[in-house]
C-alpha positions as CSV (number, residue, x, y, z in Angstrom):
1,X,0.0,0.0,0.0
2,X,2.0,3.6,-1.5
3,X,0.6,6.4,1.4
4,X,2.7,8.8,-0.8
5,X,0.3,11.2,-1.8
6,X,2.8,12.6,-4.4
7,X,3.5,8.9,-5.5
8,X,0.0,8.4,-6.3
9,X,-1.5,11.5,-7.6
10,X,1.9,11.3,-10.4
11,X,0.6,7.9,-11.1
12,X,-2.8,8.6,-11.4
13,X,-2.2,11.3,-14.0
14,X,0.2,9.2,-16.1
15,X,-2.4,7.0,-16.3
16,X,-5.4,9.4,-17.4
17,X,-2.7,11.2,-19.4
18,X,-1.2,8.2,-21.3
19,X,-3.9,5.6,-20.8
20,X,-1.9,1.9,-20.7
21,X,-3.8,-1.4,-20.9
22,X,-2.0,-2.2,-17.7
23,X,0.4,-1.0,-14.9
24,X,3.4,-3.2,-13.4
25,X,5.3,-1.9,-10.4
26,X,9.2,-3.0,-10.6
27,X,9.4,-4.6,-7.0
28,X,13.6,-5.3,-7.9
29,X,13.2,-9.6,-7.4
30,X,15.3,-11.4,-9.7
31,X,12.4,-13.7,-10.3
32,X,10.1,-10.3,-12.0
33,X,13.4,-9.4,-13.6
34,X,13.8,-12.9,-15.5
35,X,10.1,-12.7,-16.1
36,X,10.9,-9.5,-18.4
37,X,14.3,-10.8,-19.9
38,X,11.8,-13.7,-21.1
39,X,9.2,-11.2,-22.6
40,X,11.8,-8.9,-24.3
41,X,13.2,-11.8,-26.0
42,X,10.1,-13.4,-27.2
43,X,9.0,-9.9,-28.6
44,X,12.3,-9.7,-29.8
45,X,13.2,-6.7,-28.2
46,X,16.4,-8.4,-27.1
47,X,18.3,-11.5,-28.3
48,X,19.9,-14.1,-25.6
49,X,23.9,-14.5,-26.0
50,X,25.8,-17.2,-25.6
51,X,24.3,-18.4,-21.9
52,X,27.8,-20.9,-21.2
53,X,30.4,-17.8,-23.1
54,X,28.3,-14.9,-21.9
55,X,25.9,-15.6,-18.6
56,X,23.2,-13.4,-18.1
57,X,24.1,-11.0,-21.6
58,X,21.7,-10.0,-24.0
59,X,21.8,-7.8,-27.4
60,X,19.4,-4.4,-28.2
61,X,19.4,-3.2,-31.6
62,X,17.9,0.5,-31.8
63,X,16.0,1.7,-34.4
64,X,18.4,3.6,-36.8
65,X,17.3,7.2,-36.4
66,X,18.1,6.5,-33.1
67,X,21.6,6.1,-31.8
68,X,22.8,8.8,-29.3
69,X,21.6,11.6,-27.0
70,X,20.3,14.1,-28.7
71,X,21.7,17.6,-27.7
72,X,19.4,19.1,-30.3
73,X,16.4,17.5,-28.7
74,X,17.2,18.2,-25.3
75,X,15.6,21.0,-23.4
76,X,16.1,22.9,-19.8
77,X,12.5,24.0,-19.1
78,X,12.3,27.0,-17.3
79,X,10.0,30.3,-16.2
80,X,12.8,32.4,-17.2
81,X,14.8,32.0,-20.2
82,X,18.0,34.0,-18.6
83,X,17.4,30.4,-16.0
84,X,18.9,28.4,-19.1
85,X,20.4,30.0,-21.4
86,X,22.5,30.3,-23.6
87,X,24.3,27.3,-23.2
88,X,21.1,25.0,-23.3
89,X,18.1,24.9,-25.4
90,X,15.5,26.6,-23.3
91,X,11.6,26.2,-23.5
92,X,9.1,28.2,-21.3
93,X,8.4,25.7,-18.8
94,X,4.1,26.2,-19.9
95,X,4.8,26.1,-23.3
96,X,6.7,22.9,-23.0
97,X,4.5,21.0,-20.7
98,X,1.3,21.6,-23.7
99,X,3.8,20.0,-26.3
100,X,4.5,17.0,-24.3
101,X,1.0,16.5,-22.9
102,X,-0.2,16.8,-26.3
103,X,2.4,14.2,-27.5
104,X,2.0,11.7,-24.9
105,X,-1.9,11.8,-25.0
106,X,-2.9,8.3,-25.4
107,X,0.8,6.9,-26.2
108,X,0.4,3.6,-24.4
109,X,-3.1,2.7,-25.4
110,X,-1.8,-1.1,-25.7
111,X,0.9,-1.4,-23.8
112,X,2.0,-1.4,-20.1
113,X,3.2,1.3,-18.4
114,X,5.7,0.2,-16.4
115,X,6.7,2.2,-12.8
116,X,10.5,2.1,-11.8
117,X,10.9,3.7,-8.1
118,X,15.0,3.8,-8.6
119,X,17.8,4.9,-6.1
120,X,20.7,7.6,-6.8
121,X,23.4,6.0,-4.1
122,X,23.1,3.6,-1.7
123,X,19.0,2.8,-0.7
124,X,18.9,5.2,2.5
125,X,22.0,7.3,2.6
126,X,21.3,10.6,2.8
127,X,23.8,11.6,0.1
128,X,21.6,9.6,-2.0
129,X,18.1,10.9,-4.0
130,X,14.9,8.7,-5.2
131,X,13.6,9.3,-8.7
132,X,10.4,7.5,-10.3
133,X,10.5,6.7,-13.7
134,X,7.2,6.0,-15.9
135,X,8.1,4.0,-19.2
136,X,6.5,1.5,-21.8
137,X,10.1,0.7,-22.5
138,X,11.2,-3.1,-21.1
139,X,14.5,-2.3,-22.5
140,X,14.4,0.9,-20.4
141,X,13.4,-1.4,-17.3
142,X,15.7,-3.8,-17.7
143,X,18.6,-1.0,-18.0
144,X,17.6,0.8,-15.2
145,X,17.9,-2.1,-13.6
146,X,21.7,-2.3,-14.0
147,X,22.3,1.7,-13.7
148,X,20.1,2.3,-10.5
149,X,19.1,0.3,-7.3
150,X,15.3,-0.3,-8.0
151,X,12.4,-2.2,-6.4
152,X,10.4,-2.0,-2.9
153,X,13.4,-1.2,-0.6
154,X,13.9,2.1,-2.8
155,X,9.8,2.4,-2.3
156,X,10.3,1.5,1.6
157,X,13.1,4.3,2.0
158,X,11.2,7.1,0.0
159,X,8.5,6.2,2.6
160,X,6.3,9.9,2.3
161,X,9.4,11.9,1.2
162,X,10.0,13.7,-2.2
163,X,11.2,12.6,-5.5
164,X,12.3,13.6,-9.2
165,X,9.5,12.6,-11.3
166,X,10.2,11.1,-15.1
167,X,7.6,9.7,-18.0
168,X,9.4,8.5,-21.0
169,X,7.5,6.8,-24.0
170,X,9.1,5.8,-26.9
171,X,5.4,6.1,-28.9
172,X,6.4,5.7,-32.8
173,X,10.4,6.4,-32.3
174,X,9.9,10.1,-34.6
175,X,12.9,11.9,-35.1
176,X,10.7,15.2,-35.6
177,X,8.7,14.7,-32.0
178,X,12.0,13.5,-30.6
179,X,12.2,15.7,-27.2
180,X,14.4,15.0,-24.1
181,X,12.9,17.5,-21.3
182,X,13.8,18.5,-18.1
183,X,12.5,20.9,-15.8
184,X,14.3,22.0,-12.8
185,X,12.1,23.8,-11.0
186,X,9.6,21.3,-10.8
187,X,12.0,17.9,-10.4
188,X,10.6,16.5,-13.5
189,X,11.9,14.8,-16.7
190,X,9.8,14.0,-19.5
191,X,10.9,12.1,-22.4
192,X,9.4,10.4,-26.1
193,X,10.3,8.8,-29.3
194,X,13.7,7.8,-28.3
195,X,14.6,4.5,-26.9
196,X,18.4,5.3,-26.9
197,X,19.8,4.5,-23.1
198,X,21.3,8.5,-23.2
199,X,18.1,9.8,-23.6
200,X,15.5,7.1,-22.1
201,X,17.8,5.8,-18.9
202,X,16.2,8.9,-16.8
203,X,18.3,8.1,-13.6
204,X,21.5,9.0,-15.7
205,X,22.7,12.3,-17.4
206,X,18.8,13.6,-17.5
207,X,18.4,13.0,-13.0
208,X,21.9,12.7,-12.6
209,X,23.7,15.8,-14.0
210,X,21.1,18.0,-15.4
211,X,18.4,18.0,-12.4
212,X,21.1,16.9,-9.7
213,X,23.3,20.1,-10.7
214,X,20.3,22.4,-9.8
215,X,19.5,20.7,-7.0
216,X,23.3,21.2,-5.6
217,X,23.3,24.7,-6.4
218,X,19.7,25.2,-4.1
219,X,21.3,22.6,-1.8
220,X,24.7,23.4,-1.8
221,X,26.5,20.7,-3.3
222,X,27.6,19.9,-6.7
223,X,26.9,17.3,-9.1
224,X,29.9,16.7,-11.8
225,X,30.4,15.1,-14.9
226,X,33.4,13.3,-12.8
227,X,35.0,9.9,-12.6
228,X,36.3,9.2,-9.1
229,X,39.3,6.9,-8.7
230,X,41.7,5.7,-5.3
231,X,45.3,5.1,-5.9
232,X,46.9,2.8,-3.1
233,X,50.4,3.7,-2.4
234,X,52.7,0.5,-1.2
235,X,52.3,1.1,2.7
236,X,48.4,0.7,1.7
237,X,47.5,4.3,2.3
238,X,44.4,5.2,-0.2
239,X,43.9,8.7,-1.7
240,X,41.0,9.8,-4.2
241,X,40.7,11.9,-6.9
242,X,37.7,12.9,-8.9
243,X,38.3,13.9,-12.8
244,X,36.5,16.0,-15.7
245,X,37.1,15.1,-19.3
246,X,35.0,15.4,-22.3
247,X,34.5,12.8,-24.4
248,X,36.9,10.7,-26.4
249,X,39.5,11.9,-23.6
250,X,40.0,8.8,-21.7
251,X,37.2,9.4,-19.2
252,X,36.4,5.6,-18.3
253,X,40.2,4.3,-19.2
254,X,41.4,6.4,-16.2
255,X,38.4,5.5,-14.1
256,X,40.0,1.6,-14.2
257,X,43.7,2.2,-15.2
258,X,45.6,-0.3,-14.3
259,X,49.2,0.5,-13.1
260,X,52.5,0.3,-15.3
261,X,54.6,-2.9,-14.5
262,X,57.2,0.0,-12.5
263,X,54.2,0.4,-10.3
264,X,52.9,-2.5,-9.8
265,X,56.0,-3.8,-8.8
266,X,56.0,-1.2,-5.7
267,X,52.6,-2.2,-4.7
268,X,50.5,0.1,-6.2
269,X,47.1,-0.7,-7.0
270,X,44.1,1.3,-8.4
271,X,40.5,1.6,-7.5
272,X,37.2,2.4,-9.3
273,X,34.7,4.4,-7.4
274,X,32.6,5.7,-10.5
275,X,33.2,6.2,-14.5
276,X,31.2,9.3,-15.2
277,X,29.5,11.0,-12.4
278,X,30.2,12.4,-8.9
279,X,27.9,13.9,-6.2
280,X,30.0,15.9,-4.1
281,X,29.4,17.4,-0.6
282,X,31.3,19.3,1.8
283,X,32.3,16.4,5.1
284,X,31.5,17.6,8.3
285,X,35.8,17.2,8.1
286,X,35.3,20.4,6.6
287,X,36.7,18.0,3.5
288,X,34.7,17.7,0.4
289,X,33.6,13.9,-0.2
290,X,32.0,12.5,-3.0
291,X,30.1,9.3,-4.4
292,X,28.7,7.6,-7.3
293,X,25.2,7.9,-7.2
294,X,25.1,4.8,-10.2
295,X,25.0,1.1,-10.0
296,X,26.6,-0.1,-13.1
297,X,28.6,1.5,-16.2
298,X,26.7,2.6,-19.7
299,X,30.1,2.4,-21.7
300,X,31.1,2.5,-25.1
301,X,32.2,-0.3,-26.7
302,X,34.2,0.4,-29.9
303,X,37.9,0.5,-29.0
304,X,37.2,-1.3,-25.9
305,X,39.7,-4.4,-25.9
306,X,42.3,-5.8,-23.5
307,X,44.9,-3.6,-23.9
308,X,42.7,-0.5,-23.5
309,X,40.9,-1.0,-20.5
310,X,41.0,-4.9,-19.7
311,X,39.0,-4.0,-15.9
312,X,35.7,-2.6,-18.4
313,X,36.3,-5.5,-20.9
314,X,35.8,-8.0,-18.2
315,X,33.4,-6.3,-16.4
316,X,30.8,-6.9,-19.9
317,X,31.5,-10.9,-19.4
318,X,27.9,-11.7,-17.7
319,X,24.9,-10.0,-16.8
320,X,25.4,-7.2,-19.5
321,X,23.0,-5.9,-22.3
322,X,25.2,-4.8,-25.4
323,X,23.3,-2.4,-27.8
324,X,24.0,-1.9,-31.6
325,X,27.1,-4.2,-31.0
326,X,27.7,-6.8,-33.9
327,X,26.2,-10.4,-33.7
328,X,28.4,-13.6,-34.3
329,X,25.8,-16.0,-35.6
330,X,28.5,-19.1,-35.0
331,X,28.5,-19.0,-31.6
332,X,25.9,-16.2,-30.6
333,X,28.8,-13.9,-28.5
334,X,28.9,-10.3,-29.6
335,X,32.1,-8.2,-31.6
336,X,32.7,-4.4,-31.9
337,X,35.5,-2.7,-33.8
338,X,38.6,-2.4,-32.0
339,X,37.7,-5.5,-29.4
340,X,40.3,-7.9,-31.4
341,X,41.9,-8.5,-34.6
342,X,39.2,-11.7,-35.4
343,X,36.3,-10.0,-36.8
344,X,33.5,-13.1,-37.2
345,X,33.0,-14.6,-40.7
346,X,28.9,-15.1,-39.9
347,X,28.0,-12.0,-38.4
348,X,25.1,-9.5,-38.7
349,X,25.9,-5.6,-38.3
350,X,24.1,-3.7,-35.7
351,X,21.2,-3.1,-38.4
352,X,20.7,-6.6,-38.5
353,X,22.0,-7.3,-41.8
354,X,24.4,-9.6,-42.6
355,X,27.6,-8.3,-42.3
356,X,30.8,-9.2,-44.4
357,X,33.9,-8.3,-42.3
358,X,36.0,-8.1,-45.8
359,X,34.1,-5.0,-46.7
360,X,34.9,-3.1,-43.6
361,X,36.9,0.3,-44.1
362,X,38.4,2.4,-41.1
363,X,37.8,5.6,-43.1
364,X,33.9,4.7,-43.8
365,X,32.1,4.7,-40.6
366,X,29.1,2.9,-42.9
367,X,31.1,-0.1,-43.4
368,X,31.3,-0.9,-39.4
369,X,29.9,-3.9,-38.0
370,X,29.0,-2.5,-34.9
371,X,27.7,1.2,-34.4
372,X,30.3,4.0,-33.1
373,X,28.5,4.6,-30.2
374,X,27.5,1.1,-29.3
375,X,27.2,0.4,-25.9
376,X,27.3,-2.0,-22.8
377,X,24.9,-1.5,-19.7
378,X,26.9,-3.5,-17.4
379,X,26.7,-4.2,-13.3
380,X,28.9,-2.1,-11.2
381,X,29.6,-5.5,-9.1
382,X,31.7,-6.9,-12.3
383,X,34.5,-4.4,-12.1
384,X,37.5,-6.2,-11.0
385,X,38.9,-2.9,-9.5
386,X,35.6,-2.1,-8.1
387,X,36.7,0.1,-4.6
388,X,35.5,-1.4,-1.4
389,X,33.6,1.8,-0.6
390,X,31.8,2.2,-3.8
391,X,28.8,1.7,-1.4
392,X,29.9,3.8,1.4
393,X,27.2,6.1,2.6
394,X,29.2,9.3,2.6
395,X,31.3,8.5,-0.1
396,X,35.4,8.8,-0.1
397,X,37.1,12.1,0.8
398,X,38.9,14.3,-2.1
399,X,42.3,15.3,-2.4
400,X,42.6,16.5,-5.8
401,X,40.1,17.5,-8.7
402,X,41.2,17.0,-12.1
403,X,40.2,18.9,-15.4
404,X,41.4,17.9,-19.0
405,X,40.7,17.7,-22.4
406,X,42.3,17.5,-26.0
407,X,45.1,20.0,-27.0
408,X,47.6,19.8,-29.7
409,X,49.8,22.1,-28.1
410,X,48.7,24.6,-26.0
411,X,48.0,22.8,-22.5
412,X,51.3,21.2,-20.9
413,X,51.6,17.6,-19.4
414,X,49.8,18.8,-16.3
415,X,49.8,21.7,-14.5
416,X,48.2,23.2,-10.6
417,X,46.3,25.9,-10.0
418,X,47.0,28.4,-7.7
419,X,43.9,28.3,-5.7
420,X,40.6,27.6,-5.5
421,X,39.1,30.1,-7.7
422,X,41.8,30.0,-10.0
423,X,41.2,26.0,-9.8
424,X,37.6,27.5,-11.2
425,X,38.5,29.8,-14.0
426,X,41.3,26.4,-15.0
427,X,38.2,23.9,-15.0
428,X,35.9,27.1,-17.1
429,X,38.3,27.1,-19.8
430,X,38.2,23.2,-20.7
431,X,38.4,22.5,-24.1
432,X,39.2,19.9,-27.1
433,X,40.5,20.6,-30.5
434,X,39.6,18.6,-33.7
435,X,41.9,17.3,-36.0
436,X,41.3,17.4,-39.7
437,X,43.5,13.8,-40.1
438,X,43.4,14.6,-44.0
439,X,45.6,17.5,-43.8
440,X,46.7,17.3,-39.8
441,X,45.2,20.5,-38.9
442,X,44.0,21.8,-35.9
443,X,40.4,22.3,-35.9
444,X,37.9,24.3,-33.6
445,X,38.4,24.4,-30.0
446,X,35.1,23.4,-28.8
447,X,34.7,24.9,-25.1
448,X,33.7,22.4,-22.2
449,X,33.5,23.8,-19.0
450,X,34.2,21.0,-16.1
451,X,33.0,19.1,-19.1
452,X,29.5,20.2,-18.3
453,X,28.3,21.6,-21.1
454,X,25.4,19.6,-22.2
455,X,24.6,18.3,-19.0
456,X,24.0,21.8,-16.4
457,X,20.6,22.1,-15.2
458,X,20.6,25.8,-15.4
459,X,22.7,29.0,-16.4
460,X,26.1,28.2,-17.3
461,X,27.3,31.6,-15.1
462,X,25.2,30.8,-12.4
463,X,27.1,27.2,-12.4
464,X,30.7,29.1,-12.0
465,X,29.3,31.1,-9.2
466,X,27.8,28.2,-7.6
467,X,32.0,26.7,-8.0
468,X,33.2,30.3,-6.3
469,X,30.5,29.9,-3.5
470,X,31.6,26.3,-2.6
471,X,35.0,27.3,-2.2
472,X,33.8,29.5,0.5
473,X,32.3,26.4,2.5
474,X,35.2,23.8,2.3
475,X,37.9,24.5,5.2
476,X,40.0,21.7,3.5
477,X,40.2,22.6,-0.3
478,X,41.0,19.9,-2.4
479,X,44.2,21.3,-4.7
480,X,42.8,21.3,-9.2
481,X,44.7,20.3,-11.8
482,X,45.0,20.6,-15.4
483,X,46.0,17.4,-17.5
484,X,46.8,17.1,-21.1
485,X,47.3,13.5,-22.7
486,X,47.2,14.8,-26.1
487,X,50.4,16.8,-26.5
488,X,51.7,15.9,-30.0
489,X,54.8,16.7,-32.2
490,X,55.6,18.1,-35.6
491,X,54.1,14.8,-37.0
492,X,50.6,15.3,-35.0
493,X,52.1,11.7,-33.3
494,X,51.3,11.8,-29.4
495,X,54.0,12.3,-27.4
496,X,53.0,11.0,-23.9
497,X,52.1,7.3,-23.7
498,X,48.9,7.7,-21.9
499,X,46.4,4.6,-20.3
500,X,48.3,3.2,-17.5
501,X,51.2,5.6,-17.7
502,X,48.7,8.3,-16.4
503,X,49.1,7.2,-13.3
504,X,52.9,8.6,-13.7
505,X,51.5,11.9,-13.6
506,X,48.4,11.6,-11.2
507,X,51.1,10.1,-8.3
508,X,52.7,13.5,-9.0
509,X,49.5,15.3,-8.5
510,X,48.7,13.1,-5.2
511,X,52.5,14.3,-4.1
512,X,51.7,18.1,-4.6
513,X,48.8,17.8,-2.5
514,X,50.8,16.7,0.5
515,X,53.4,18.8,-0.3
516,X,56.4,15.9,-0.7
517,X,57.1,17.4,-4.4
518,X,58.4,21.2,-5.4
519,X,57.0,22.9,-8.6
520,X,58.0,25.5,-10.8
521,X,55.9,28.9,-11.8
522,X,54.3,29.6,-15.0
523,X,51.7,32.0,-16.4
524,X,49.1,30.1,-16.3
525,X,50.1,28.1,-12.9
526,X,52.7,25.4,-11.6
527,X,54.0,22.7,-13.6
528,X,56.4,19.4,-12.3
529,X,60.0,19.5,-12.1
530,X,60.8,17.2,-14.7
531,X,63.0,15.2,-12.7
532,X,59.7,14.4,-10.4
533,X,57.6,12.7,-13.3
534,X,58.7,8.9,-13.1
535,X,60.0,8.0,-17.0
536,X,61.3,4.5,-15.5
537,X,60.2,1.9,-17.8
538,X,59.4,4.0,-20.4
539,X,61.1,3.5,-23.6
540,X,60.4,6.6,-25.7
541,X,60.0,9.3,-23.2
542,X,62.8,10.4,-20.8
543,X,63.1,13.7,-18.7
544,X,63.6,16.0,-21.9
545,X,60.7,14.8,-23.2
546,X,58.8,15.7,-20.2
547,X,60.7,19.2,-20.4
548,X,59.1,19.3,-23.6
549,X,55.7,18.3,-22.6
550,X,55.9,20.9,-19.8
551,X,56.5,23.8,-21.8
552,X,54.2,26.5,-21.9
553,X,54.1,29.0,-24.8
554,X,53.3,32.3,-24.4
555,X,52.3,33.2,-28.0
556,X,49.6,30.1,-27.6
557,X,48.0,31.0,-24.2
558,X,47.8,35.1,-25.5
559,X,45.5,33.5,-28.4
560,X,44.0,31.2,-25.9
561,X,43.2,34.1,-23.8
562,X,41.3,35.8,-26.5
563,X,39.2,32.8,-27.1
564,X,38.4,32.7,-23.3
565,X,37.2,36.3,-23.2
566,X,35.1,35.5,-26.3
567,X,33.7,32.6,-24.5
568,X,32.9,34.4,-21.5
569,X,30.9,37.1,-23.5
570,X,28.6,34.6,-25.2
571,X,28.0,33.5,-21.7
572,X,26.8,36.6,-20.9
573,X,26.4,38.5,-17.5
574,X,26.0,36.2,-14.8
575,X,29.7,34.8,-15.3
576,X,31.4,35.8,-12.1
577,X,33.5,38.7,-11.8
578,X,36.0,36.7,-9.5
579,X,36.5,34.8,-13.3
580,X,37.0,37.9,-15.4
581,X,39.6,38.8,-12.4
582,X,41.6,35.3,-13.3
583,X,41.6,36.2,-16.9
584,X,43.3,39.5,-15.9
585,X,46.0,37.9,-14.2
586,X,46.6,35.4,-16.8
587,X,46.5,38.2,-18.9
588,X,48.9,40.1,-17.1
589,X,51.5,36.8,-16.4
590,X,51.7,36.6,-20.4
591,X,52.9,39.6,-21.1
């Protein structure tokens, strides 16, 4: 019996709103679990793997107009449109509740409406937040089954207490009434015609990011696009960091890097806490401590193969559900670009259509077996470097934050910030480059702030003020950091080895925050010694490379100063004067 008044009246008007056949609550038993598993394959929405190769895996094929969050699509729903903008698409939160109502009038005549009450964190900790999610989707069920904790004891902790409401439908899968819509104000998600995980699994970036962001800022704590990792030093000691990167930067590589030999050797080991997001509060150490509020990992699968990151690789080996993979009809396992050099003979692509290996071409993304954004949905629990306090109620304690991205040349190996807010303005000015491989150019610099941009809830100046503020309430400020993999030479070759050699550099960064390491000066902040980067082991790179790496031009960061203050102006007003003040002293240090 639900006494939640809330519960029921949201129910209620889902149901006079979309008008199912039937309604099944997810109660989290195995036994209703395998009851669905059962039904999505016989209606072919999934197909079973390989049960002795692959326990517990299943493939999902999307439609085809359907393959990837939509940024296009997506909407922060406000009163105000100054609330928003200008980094997000806005609609007037009226305007956009007529357009959805109108669109999901009568969707689920014939189907079920199914009602997910899911946990963000551990069931009961009071970092952690309940979201209920609405969907005819079984694939979206079964997902959020991995992602989230779901089921009565999430329904038994929410007991009368509040919520972030979500209906998703993916009615007749139309690109053209594709919208992903969120609405801060009122804790609500709404969401129709996709069936993509990105854009249906409502617990993830849509709860996650863009409503948990504005609930930190009202709140006063942060939500971040983060991974958070522990590095074990050889007398055991355990430090964590959490880390920003766009996409394509390594985010989830890092999250379970395993060490070089040189490392491993000492006794150094490395633990995964979360891949992609962080809730982060302020300890009542006066420490800022953060947790993962997910329950599995929604990764991508190209490129992922033993070498790369083995700990993700294994953790897809049971109880996974691959998407828009390829199929190996011989022995019904699953293949993806990049996974190994033994691409299956019988195979359908992840259309569906039989697939002939032969025909593939790197340059031709058509030709790929599996999609580029294919995906696993698989359990937290399989990580093999999964950290013993990935369920701990207050989460692990900070001692650095990490930003990074993708730059050529103008962004060193790593470098500190001098402070707090300067550790701001260094995560604001994020960015990747392009490269046009044809003629090794350097293409736009797309601007990613903490690597935020499609995912804040709210005004993109109001987010850097809510930074500044938070610096104010931590007695014990974690130090930030810069990194840059992606240095490369004449030849646009890398120059750093990256993947477990990162850990090279973040043992330096762990060093500078107890103060065991010097560091030398620049413009734009302090950068190693090279003599303190560990090149042991490494056969290409000795400590004149990592001069190299460390150097910072001044001609690069004066043009790289002008492209922040344009950035800064198309944010408008609300970007904090405490920021423009940091561009004036990086300003000042170049000349």
């Amino acid at each position: 019996m639900i006494t939640n008044k809330k519960l029921n009246d949201f129910i209620e008007e889902a149901k006079a709103l979309c008008q199912p056949d039937s309604i099944v609550w997810i109660d989290g038993s195995e036994e209703q679990l395998n009851e669905l598993r059962q039904q999505a394959v016989d209606q072919k929405i999934l197909i079973r793997l390989n049960q002795e190769k692959l326990p517990g895996c299943y493939l999902h094929r999307t439609t085809v107009n359907d393959v990837a969050r939509v940024e296009g699509r997506t909407f922060i729903c406000s009163k105000n449109k100054e609330d928003s903008a200008p980094i997000n698409n806005w609609m007037e939160t009226t305007e956009a509740y007529k357009l959805l109502n109108g669109l999901f009038k009568g969707v689920m005549k014939g189907r079920t409406m199914y009602v997910i009450p899911y946990s963000m964190g551990a069931v009961g900790s009071k970092f952690s937040k309940i979201g209920i999610e609405l969907t005819d989707s079984i694939y979206v069920v079964l997902n959020m089954a991995i992602m989230t904790r779901v089921g009565n004891k999430v329904l038994e902790a929410l007991g009368d207490g509040d919520f972030v409401k979500g209906l998703h439908s993916y009615a007749e899968l139309s690109e053209e009434k594709r919208y992903i819509c969120h609405f801060p104000e009122d804790n609500t998600i709404m969401s129709i015609n996709s069936n993509y995980g990105g854009n249906v699994l409502l617990g993830k970036k849509c709860f996650a990011l863009r409503i948990a962001s504005y609930l930190g800022k009202t709140e006063g704590w942060m939500a971040e696009h983060m991974l958070i990792l522990g590095i074990q030093n050889p007398k055991g000691e355990i430090k964590y960091v959490a880390a920003a990167f766009p996409s394509a930067c390594g985010k989830t590589n890092l999250a379970m890097i395993i060490p070089p030999e040189i490392y491993k050797k000492k006794g150094y080991k490395c633990w995964c806490v979360g891949d992609d997001i962080a809730w982060i509060r302020v300890g009542e150490d006066g420490r800022l401590w953060a947790v993962n509020p997910e329950n599995g990992f929604f990764g991508v699968a190209p490129g992922t193969n033993e070498k790369s990151n083995p700990n993700a690789l294994h953790t897809t080996m049971k109880n996974t559900i691959f998407t828009n993979v390829v199929e190996n009809l011989d022995d019904e396992t699953v293949w993806w670009e990049g996974l190994d050099n033994n691409p299956p003979k019988n195979a359908l692509n992840w259309r569906g259509e039989k697939w002939d290996y032969t025909k593939y071409d790197k340059k031709d993304k058509s030709t790929c077996g599996a999609h580029p954004n294919s995906r696993f949905t698989a359990p937290t629990v399989n990580c093999p470097c999964l950290s013993d306090q990935f369920e701990a109620p207050n989460g692990v304690p900070l001692s650095a934050i990490i930003f990074g991205g993708r730059r050529a040349k103008t962004a060193p190996l790593v470098y500190e910030s001098r402070d707090w807010n300067n550790g701001v303005f260094v995560g604001s000015i994020m960015a990747s480059e392009t490269t046009a491989a044809a003629t090794g150019a350097v293409g736009v610099v797309r601007r990613d702030p903490m690597a935020m941009r499609p995912f804040v809830g709210y005004n993109m100046g109001d987010y850097f003020k809510h930074w500044i503020e938070m610096g104010t309430k931590i007695k014990h400020q974690p130090k930030i950091f810069n990194v840059n993999w992606f240095r490369t030479d004449d030849n646009g070759n890398f120059i750093w080895p990256g993947f477990g050699d990162n850990l090279r550099v973040i043992d330096w960064i762990l060093k500078r925050c107890e103060d065991k390491v010097d560091a030398v000066e620049t413009p734009i902040g302090f950068v190693p010694k090279a003599e303190d980067i560990c090149v042991e082991g490494l056969a290409d790179v000795n400590t004149d490379t990592i001069k190299e790496l460390l150097k910072v031009d001044k001609a690069n960061w004066q043009e790289e100063a002008k492209g922040i203050e344009q950035f800064y102006g198309e944010l408008g007003e609300r970007v904090p004067k405490e920021l423009y003040d940091e561009l004036a002293k990086l300003n000042k240090n170049l000349q």
